[in-house]
N, C-alpha and C positions, 0 to 999 in steps of 0.2 A: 493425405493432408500433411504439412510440413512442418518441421518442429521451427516455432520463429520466435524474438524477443518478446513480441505482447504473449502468447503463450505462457512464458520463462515468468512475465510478470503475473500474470493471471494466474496460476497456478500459486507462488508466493502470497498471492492473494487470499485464493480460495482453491486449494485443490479440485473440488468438486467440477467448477469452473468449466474446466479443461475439457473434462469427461462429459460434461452437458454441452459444449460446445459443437461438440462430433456425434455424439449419440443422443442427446436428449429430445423432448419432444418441443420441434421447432417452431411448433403454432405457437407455445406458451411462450417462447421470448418476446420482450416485449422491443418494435420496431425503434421505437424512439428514444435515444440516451436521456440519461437524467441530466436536467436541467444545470446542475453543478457540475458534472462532468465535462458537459459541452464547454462548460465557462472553463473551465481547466483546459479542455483541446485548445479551446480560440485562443486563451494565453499564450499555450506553447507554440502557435503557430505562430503568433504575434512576434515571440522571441524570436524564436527562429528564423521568420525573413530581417529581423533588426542584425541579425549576427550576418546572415546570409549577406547583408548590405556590408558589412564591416571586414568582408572574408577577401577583398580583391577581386582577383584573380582564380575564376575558378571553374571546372566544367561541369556545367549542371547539366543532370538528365533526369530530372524529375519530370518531366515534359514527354519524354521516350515512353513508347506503351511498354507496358507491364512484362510480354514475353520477350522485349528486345534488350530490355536494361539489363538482364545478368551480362550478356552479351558484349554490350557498351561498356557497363564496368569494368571489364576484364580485361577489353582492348584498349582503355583508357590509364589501366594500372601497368601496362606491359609497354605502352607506349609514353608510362614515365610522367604523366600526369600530376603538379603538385597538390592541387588538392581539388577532390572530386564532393559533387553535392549530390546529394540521394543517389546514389548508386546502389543496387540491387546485388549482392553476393549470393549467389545460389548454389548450392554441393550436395551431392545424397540426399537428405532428409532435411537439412538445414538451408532455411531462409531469410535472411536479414538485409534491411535499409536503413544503414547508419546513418547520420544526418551528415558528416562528412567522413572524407577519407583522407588522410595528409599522408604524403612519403616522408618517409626519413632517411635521411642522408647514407644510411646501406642499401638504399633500395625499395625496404621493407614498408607496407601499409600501416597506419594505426587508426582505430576507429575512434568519432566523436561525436557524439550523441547532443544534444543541446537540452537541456531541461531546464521546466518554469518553478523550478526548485532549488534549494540549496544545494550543495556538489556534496555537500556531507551530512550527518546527522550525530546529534552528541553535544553541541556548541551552547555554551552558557556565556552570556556576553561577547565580549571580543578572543574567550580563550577556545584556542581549537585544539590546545592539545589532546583532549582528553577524545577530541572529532571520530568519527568512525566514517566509511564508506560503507555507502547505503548496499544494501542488498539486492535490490531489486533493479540496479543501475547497473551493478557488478557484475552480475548475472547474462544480461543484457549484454555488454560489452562482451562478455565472453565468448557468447556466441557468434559475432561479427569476429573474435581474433580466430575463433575453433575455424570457422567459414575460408576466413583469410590463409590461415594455415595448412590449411589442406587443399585450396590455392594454389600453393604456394607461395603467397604476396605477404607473410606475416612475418616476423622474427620474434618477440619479447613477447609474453600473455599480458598484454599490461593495453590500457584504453587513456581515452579523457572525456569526462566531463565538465560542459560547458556550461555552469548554473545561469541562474535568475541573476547573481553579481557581476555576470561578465567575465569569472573566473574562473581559469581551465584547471580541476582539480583532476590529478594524473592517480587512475587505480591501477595498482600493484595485484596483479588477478592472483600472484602464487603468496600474498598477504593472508592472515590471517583475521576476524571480526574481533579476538579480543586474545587476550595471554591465556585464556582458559578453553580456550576454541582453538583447538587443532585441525581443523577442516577449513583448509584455505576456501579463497573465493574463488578459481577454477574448480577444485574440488568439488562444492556444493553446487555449479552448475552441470559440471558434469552427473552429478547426481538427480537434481531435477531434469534435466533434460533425458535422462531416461525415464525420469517416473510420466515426463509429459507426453515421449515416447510410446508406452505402454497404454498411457489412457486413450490416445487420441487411434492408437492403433483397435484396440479393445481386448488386448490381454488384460488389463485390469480395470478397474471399475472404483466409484465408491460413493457415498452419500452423501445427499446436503446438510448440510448445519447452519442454523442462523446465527451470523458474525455479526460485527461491529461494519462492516465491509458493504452487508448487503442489500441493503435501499439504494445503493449507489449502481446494481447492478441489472442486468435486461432478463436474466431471471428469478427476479426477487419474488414476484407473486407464485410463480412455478415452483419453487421451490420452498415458499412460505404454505401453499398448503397441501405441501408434502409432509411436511413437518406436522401439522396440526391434523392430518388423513394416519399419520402412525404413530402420532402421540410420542415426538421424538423428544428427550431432556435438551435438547439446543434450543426447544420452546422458552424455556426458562431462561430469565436474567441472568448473564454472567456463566453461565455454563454454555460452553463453547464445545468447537471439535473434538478438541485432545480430552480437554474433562469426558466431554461426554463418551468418549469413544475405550476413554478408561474404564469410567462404570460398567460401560458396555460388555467389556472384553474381563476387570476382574471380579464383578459384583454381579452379573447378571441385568444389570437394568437397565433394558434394551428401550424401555419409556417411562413417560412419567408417571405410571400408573406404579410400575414395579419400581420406580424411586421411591416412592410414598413407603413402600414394604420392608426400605434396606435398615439394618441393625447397625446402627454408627458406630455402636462403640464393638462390635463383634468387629467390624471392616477397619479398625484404626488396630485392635489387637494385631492381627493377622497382617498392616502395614507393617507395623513395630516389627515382627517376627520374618518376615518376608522380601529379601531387596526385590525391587524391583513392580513390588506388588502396587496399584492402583499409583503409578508413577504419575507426578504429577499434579496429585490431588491431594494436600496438605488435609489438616485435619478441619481447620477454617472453611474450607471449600468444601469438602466435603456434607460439612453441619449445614453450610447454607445452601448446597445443592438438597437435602433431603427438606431442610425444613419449610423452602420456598417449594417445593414438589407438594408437600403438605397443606400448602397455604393455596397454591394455585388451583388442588384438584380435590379436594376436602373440606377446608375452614371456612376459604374462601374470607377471609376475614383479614383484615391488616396485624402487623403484629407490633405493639408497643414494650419495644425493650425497656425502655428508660422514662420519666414525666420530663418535661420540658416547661420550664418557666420564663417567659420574656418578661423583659424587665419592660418598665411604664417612663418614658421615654417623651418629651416633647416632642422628637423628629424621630422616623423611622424612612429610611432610603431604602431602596431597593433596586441595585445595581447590576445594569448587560454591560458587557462592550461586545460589539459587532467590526468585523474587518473582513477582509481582502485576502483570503491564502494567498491568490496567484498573484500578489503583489507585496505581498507582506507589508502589508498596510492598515492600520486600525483607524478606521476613518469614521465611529461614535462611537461615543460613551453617552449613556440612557441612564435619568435614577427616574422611579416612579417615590415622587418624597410623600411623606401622610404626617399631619399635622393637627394640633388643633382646628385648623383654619378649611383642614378637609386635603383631599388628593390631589397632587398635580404632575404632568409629565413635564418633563426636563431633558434636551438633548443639548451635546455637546459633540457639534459635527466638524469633519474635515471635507470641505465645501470642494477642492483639488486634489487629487495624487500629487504631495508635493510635501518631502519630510516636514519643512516649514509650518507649513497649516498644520500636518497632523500633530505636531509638538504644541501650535499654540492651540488645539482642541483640548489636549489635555490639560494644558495650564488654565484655562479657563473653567475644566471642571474640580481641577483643585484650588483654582479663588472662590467657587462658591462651597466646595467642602468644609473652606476653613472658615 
């Protein structure tokens, strides 16, 4: 099996992923993608033949079965090719389908990926400086330059991608994600792409945990009652992998059985005293990994920190907005209002994909705000 970019990304994801992908037991996946996901692919592909239209001149082999395209790619890059559509890179262990290939002017290949996404992540209004290059893009591309490289068709560790705006934002692979991160972006591919190496091989192995990730994924019920069959602390709200794998490794609390047991304040001493000890899990996470462990397999009871007073109000609103990732588009605003007069629902829709409407949806729910 071949290390390739949805791996690279899957792994970023969810480690586990990878390892159930090759090893797990493959009745429990579930055949069908989730419904959101799909809506995510159809986007991408959507973009993608828009850009494809907008590309010229170019030689597509997406068409080429599957064991001819490394083949086509290679003779198409050798024969000088300016820019190639889905072409297949095949080398060792490593397999990637960039969405395009472009020369540049020494010869050399650069890969360009097309996605129904931002090119960046970090962006507060129009300022990008503060912008980061996504990780899981970065990653990706790297793979296609390692392929290329060893090719011989690459020069520069550097990609592009081609967002949701049309705009080709150019990753810097030997960049770094921030001034306190000394682990460039080749770096850290090179590192997962060995750890993906090793899972998909079966040198190593490792376990599920319930993310924020995983309704999105084909083995979410396989792995959900994994979790509930060993009484794993990823059961619990907001205790994740690394939490849990802390506990695991300096507390002993292999489940939430033996969470209910742990001495908060013995395990915060022995942080204090210890670098390195229970990394990760601040003293906050901690309190509410034990005390939600408490509450889940114990009290069973809700737990009220504080009384809460709402104030007596002629109107009370109760406010969604509902959008569009794969278009970044917020097309209603919803209030459920409560009045003397009794409950009514209220939308405030954008009837087209069309900034225009969606500006005058919201103007229109803030004339009835005011």
């Amino acid at each position: 099996m071949a290390v390739t970019a949805s791996k690279l990304y899957d792994y970023l994801q969810c480690p586990h992923r990878v390892w159930r992908d090759a090893h797990g037991p493959q009745g429990e996946q579930d055949p069908e993608p989730d419904a959101f996901v799909r809506l995510l692919w159809e986007r991408g592909v959507r973009h993608e033949q828009e850009q494809l239209a907008l590309a010229g001149a170019v030689v597509n082999i997406a068409a080429v079965p599957y064991d001819e395209r490394p083949a086509k790619t290679l003779a198409a890059m050798r024969a000088g090719a300016p820019l190639i559509y889905q072409g297949m890179l095949k080398v060792d262990d490593l397999v990637g389908i960039p969405d395009f290939l472009r020369r540049e002017a020494d010869g050399s290949y650069i890969p360009i990926d097309v996605k129904a996404g931002m090119g960046v992540e970090g962006i507060e209004g129009d300022d990008e400086s503060e912008a980061k290059l996504k990780k899981p893009y970065a990653v990706q591309l790297a793979l296609y330059v390692d392929a290329l490289r060893r090719l011989g068709c690459a020069a520069r560790q550097r990609g592009i991608i081609l967002d949701i705006r049309g705009e080709a934002v150019e990753y810097d692979l030997l960049s770094s994600p921030g001034r306190k991160t000394r682990e460039t972006y080749w770096a850290l591919y090179e590192r997962l792409r060995d750890c993906v190496r090793a899972l998909i091989s079966g040198e190593a192995s490792n376990t599920p945990a319930m993310i924020g990730v995983c309704k999105l994924c084909p083995w979410y019920d396989s792995c959900s009652r994994w979790v509930k069959e060993v009484d794993d602390p990823s059961g619990l709200f907001s205790v994740g992998r690394k939490v849990r794998d802390s506990l695991a490794r300096d507390a002993g609390a292999t489940t939430i059985a033996a969470l209910c047991q742990v001495d908060v304040a013995t395990l915060l001493a022995q942080k204090k005293n210890a670098k390195g000890f229970l990394k990760g899990v601040g003293p906050g996470t901690l309190k509410t990994a034990v005390r939600r462990a408490r509450v889940f397999r114990e009290t069973k009871a809700p737990v009220l920190y504080d009384s809460t007073v709402f104030p007596v109000t002629p109107y009370e609103l109760f406010f969604d907005i509902e959008d569009d990732p794969t278009q970044d588009f917020v097309y209603m605003h919803g209030v459920l209002e409560r009045s003397e007069l009794g409950e009514r629902y209220l939308d405030f829709t954008a009837t087209e994909v069309s900034a225009v409407v969606e500006r005058k949806a919201w103007g229109r729910f803030w004339v009835y705000i005011r």
